[in-house]
C-alpha beads as a LAMMPS data file, in Angstrom:
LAMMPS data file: protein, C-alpha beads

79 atoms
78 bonds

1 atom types
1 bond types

-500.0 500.0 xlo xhi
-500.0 500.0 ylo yhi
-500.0 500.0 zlo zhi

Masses

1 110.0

Atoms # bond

1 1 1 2.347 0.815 1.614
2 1 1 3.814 -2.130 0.048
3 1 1 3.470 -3.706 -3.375
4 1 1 1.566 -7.195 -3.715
5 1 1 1.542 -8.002 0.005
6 1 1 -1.399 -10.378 0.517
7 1 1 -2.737 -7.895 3.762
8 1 1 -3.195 -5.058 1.040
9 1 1 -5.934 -7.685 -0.450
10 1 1 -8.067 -8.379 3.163
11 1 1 -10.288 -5.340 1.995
12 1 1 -14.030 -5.718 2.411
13 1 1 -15.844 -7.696 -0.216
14 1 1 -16.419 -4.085 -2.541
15 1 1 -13.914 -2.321 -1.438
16 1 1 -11.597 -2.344 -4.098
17 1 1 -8.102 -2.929 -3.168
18 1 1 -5.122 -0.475 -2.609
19 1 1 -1.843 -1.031 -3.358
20 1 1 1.767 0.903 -3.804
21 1 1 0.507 2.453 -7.155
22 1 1 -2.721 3.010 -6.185
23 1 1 -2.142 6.995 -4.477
24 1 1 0.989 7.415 -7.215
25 1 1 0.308 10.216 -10.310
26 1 1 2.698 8.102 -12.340
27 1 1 3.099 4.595 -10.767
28 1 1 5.448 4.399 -13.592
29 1 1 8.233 5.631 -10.984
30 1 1 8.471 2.074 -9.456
31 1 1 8.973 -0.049 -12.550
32 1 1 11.454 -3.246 -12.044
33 1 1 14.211 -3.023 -14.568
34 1 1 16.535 -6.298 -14.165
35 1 1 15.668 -7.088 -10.042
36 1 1 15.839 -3.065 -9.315
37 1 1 13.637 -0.029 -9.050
38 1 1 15.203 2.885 -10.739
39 1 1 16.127 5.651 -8.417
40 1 1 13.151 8.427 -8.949
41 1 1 14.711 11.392 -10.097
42 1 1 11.664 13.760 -9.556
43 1 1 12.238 16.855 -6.771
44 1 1 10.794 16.402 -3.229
45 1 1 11.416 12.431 -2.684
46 1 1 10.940 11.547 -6.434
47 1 1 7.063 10.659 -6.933
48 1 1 3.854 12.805 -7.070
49 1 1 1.061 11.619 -4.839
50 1 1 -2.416 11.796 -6.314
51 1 1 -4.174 14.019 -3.699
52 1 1 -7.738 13.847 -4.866
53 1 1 -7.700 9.929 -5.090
54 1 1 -6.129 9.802 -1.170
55 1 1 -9.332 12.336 -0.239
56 1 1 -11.353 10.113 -2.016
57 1 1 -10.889 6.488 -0.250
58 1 1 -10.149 8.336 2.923
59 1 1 -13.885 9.654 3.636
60 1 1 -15.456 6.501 4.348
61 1 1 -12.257 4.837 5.396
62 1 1 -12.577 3.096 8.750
63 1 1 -8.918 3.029 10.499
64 1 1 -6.430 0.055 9.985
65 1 1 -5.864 -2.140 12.379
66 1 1 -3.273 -4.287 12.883
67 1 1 -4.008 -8.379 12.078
68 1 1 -3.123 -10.586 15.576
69 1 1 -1.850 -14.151 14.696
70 1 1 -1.361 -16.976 17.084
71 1 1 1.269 -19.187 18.083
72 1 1 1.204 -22.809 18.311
73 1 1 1.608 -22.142 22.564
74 1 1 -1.464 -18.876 22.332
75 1 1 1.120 -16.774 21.768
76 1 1 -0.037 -13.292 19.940
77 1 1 2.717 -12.626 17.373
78 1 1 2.658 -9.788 14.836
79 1 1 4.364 -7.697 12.356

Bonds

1 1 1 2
2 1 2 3
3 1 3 4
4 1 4 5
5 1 5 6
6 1 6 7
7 1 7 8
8 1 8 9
9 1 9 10
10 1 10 11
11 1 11 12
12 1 12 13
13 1 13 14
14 1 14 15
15 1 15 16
16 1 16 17
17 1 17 18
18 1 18 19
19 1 19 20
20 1 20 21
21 1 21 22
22 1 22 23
23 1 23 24
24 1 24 25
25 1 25 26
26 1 26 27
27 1 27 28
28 1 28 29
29 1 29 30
30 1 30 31
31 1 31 32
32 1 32 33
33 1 33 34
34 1 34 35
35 1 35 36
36 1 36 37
37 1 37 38
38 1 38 39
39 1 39 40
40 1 40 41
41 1 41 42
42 1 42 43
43 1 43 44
44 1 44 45
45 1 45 46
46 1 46 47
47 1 47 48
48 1 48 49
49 1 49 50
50 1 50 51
51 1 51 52
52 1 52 53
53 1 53 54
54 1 54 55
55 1 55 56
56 1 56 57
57 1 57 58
58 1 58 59
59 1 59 60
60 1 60 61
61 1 61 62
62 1 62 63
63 1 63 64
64 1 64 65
65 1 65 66
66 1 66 67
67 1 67 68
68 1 68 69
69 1 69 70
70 1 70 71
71 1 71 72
72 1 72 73
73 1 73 74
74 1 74 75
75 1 75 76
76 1 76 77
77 1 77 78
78 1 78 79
């Protein structure tokens, strides 16, 4: 997951759209201070994932799949 990266905005018209904070307890873990993101000091790898709201979007979620885009020769190029 990524923050403001436009493919976390190609959601169906509805849909909603999910970002970096979106799963987070406290998306307060991630806050820029002067360029940087402060190292999260909580245990485990530092930030507590909100369980119930994954569940949630993940019932009628239909699976990801990755974008193809096209070079000027037909190319497929990706990620």
């Amino acid at each position: 997951m990524s923050l403001g990266i436009h493919y976390n905005k190609m959601t169906p018209p509805g849909a909603g759209t999910f970002d970096l904070y979106s799963y987070l307890k406290d998306p307060s873990v991630f806050d820029v201070s002067e360029g940087f993101v402060k190292r999260p000091t909580g245990t485990g790898i530092g930030i507590e994932v909100d369980e119930e709201m994954i569940r949630k979007v993940s019932k009628d979620c239909k699976a990801w799949r990755c974008l193809e885009f096209f070079g000027p020769g037909g190319e497929v190029r990706e990620w």
